[in-house]
Structures are given as C-alpha cells and as structure tokens.
BABAVO-788173 format. One record per atom (N, C-alpha, C): x, y, z; residue in three letters. Coordinates in steps of 0.001 Angstrom, whole numbers, plus 500000, padded with zeros to 6 digits. Example, Ala and Ser with C-alpha at 12.3 -4.5 7.8 and 13.67 -1.06 7.14 Angstrom:
// residues 2
@xx=513190 yy=494310 zz=507800 residu=ALA $
@xx=512300 yy=495500 zz=507800 residu=ALA $
@xx=513200 yy=496700 zz=507800 residu=ALA $
@xx=512850 yy=497750 zz=507080 residu=SER $
@xx=513670 yy=498940 zz=507140 residu=SER $
@xx=512900 yy=500030 zz=507870 residu=SER $
//
This chain:
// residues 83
@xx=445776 yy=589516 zz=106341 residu=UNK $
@xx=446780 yy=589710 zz=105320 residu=UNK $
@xx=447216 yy=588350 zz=104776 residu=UNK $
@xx=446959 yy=588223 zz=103763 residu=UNK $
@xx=447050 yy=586728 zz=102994 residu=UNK $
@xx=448646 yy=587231 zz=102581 residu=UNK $
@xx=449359 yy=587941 zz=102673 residu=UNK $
@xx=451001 yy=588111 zz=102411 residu=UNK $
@xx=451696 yy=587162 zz=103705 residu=UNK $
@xx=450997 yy=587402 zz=104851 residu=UNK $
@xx=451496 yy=586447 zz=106020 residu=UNK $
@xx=451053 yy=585194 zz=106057 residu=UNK $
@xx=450204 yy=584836 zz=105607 residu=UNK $
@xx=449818 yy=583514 zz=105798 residu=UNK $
@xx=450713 yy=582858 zz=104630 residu=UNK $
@xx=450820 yy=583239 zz=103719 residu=UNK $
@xx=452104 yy=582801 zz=102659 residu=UNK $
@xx=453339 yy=582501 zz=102548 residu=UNK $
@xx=454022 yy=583648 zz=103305 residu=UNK $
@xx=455224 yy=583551 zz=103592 residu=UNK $
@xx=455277 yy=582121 zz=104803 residu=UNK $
@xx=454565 yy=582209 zz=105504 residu=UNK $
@xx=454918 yy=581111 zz=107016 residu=UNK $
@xx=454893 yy=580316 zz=106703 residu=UNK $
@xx=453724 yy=579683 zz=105847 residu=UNK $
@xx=453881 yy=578570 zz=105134 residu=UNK $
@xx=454895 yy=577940 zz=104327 residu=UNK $
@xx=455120 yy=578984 zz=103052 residu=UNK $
@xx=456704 yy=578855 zz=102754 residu=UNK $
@xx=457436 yy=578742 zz=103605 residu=UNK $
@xx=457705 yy=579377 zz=104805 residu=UNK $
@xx=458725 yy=578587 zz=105923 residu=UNK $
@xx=458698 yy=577600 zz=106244 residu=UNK $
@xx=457889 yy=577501 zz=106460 residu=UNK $
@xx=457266 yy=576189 zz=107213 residu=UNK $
@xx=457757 yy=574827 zz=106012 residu=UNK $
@xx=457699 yy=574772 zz=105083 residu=UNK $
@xx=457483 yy=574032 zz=103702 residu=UNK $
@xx=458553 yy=573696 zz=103776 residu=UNK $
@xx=459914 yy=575149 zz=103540 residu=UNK $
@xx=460910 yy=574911 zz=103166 residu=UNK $
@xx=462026 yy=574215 zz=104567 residu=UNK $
@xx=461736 yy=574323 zz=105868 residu=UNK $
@xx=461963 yy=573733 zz=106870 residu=UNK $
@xx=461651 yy=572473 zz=106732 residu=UNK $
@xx=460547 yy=572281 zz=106619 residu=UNK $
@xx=460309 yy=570609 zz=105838 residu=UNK $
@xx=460989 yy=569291 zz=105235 residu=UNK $
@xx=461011 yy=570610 zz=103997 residu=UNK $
@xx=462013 yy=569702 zz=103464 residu=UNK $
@xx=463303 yy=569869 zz=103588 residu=UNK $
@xx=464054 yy=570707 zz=103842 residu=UNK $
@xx=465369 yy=570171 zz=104302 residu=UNK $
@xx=465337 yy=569477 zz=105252 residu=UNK $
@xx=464654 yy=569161 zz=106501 residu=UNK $
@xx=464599 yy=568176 zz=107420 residu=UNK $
@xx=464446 yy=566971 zz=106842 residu=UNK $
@xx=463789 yy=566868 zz=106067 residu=UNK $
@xx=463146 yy=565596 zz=104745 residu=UNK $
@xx=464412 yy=564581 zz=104018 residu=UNK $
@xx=465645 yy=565876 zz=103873 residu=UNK $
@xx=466490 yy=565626 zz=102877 residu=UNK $
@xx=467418 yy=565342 zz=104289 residu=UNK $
@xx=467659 yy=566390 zz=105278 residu=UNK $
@xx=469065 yy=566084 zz=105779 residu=UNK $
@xx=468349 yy=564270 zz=106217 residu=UNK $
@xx=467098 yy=564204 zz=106937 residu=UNK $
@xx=467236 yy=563286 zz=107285 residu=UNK $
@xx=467172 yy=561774 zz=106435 residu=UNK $
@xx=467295 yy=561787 zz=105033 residu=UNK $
@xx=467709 yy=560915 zz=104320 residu=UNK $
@xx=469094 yy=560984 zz=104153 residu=UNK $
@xx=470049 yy=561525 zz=104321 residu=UNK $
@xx=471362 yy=561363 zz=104582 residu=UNK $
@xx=471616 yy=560887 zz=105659 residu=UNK $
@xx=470976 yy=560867 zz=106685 residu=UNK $
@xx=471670 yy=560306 zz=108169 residu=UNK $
@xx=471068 yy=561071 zz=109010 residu=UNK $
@xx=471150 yy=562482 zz=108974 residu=UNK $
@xx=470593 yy=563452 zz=110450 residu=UNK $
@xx=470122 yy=563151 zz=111072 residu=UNK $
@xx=470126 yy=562684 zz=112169 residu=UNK $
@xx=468605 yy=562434 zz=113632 residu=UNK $
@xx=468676 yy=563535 zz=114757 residu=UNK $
@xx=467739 yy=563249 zz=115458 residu=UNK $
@xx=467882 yy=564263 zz=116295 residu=UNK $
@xx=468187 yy=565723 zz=116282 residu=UNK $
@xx=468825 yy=566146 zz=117448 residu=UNK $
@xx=468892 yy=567324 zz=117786 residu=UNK $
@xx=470087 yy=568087 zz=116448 residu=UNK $
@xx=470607 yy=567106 zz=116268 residu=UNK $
@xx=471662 yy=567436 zz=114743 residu=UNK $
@xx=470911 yy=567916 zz=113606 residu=UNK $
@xx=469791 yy=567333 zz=113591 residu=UNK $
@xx=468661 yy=567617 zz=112772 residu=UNK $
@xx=468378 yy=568693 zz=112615 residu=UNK $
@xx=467724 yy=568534 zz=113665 residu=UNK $
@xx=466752 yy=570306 zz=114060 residu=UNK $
@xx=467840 yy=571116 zz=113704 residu=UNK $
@xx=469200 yy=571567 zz=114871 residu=UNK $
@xx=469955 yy=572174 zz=114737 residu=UNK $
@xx=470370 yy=572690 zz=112840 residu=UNK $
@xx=470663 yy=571427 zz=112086 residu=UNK $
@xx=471156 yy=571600 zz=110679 residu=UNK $
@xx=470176 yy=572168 zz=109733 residu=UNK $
@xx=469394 yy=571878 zz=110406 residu=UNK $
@xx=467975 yy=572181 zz=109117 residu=UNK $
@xx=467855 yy=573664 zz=109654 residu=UNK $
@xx=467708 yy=574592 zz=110719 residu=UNK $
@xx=467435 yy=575946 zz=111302 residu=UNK $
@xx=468533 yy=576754 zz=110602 residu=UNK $
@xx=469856 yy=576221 zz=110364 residu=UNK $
@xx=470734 yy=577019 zz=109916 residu=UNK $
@xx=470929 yy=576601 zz=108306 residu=UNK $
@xx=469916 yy=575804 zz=107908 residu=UNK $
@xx=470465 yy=575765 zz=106450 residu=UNK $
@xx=468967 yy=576265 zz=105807 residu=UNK $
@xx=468088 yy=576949 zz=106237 residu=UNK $
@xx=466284 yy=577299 zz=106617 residu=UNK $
@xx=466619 yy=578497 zz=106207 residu=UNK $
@xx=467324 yy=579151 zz=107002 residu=UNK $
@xx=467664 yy=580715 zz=107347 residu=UNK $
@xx=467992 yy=581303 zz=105476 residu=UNK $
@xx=469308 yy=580428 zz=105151 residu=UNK $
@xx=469726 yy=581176 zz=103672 residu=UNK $
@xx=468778 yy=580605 zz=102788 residu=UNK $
@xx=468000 yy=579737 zz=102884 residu=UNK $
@xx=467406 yy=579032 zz=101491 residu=UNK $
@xx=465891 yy=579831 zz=101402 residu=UNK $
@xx=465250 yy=580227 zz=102660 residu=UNK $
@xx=463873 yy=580811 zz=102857 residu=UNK $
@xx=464347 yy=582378 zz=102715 residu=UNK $
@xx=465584 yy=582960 zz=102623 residu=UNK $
@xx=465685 yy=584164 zz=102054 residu=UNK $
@xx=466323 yy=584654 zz=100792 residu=UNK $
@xx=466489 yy=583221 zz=099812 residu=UNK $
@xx=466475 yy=583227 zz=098586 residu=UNK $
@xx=465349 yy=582784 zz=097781 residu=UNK $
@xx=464453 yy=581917 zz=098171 residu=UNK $
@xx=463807 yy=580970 zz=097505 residu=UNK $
@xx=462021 yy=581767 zz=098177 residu=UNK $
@xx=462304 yy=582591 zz=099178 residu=UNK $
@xx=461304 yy=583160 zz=099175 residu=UNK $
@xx=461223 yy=584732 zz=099345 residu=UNK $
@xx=462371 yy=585478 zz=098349 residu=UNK $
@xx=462551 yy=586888 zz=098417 residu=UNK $
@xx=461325 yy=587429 zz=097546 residu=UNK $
@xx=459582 yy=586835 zz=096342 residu=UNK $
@xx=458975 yy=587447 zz=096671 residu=UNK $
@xx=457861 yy=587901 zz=097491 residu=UNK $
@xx=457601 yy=586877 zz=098177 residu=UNK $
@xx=456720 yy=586649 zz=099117 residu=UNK $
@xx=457345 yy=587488 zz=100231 residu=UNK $
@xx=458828 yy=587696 zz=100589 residu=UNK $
@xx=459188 yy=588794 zz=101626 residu=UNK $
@xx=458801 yy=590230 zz=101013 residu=UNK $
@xx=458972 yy=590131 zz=099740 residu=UNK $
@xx=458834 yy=591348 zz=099163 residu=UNK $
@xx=457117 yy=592224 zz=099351 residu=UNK $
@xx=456513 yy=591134 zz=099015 residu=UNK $
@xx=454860 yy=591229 zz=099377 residu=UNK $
@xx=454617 yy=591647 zz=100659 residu=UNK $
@xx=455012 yy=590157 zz=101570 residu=UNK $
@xx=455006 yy=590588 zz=102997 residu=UNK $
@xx=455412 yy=592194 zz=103322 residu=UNK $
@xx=456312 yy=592858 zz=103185 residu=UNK $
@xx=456619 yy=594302 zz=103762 residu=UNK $
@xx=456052 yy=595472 zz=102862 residu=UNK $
@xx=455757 yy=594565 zz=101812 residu=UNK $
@xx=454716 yy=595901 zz=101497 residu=UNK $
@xx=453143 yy=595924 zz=102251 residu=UNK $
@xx=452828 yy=595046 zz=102259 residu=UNK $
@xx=451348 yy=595176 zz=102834 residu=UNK $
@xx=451664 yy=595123 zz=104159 residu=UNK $
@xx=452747 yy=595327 zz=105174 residu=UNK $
@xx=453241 yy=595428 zz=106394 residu=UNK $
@xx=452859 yy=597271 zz=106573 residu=UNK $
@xx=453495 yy=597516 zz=105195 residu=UNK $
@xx=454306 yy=599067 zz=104997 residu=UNK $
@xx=453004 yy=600169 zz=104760 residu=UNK $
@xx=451963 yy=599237 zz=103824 residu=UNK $
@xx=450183 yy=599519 zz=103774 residu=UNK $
@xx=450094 yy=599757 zz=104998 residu=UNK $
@xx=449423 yy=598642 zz=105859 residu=UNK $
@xx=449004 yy=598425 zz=107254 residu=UNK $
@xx=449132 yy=599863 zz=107731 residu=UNK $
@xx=450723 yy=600202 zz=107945 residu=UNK $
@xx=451040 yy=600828 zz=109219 residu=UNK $
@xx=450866 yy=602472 zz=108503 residu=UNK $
@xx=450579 yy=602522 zz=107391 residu=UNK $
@xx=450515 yy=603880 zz=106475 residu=UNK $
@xx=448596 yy=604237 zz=106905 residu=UNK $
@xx=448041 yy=603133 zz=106822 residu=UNK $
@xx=446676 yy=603447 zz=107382 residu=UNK $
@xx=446269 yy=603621 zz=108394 residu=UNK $
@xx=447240 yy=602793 zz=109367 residu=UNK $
@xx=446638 yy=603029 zz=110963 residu=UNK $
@xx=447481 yy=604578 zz=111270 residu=UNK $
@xx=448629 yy=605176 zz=110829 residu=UNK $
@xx=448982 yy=606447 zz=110898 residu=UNK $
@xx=447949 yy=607411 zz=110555 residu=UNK $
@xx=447495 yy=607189 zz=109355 residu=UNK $
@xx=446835 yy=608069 zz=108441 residu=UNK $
@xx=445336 yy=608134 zz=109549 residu=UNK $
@xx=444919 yy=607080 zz=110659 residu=UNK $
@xx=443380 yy=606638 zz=110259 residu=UNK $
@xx=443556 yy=607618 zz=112054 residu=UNK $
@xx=445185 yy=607936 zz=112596 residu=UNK $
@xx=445085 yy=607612 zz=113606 residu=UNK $
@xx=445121 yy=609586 zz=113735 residu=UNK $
@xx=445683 yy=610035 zz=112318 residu=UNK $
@xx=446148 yy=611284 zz=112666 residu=UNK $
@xx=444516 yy=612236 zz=112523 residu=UNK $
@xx=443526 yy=611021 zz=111544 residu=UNK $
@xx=442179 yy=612005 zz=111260 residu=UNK $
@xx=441250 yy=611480 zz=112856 residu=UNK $
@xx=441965 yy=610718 zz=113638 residu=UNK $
@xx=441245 yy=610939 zz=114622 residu=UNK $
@xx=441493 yy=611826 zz=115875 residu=UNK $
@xx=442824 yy=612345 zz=115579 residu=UNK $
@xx=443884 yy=613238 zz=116398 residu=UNK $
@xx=442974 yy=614666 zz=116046 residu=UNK $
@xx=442943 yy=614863 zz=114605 residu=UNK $
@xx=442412 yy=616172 zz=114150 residu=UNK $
@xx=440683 yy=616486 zz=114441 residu=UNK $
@xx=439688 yy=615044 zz=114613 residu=UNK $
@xx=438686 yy=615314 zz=114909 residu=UNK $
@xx=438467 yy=615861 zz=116319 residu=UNK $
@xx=439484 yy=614785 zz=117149 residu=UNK $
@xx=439371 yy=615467 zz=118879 residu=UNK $
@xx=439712 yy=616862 zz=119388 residu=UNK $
@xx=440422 yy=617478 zz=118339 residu=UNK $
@xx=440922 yy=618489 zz=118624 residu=UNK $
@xx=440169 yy=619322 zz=117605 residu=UNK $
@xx=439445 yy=618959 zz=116929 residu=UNK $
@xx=438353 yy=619992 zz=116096 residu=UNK $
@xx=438519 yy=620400 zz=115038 residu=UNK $
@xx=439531 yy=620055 zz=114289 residu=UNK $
@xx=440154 yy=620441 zz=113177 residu=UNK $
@xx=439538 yy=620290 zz=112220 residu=UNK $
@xx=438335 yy=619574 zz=111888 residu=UNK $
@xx=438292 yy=618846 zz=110690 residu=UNK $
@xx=436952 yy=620043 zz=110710 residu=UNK $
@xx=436507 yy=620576 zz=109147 residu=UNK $
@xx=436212 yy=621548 zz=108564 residu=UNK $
@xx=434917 yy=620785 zz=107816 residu=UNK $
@xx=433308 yy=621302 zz=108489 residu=UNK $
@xx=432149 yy=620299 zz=107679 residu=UNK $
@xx=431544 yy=621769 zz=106697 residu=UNK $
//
C-alpha cells in the first residue's frame, strides 16, 4: 500500500523539521525530542489530513477484501457455492 509508505514519511519529514527549527532556536536534547513529539502530533494532523484520508481508505479497501475473500471461502467449505 503506497498510502502507508506516504503518510510515514510525511511523519517522518514533518518531525524533521520541527526538530530542524526548534533546534535553531536553542532546543537540545531531551527538550528537543520531548518539544518536537508534541508539536508533530497537531501539525502531521493538519498538514497531512490528505494522505490520512487516503491512508483509511485503502485501510477500509484492505479489510472489505479480506472479509469478502474470507466469507467466499467460508461458503466454499461448507458447499455453498453453486457450479
């Protein structure tokens, strides 16, 4: 699913650079990490609401096929299916 490999990256990116930025103001360390995780959280669920949007649809695909793929194998074991 190229929807996941997208989005993480965008995380990943946008973690980046706020680490990038806090730490041109001063941030070091564990202040760092810490500031950048909580300022990550609101900016990667604005700045990447369509790539979440993508992500849960092809999540929402996925799990509609393995239902679908799981119920025509439910109906073959039990004989249902009509040749």
């Amino acid at each position: 699913m190229k929807s996941v490999a997208v989005y993480t990256v965008g995380r990943f990116l946008v973690f980046a650079l706020l680490a990038g930025v806090l730490w041109l103001v001063g941030l070091r360390g564990f202040l760092l990490v810490f500031a950048t995780l909580l300022l990550s959280i609101p900016a990667s669920y604005y700045f990447l609401a369509r790539q979440r949007e993508a992500l849960a649809t092809d999540v929402d695909r996925a799990l509609s096929d393995r239902r679908s793929r799981k119920q025509n194998l439910r109906a073959q074991l039990r004989g249902d299916d009509e040749k």
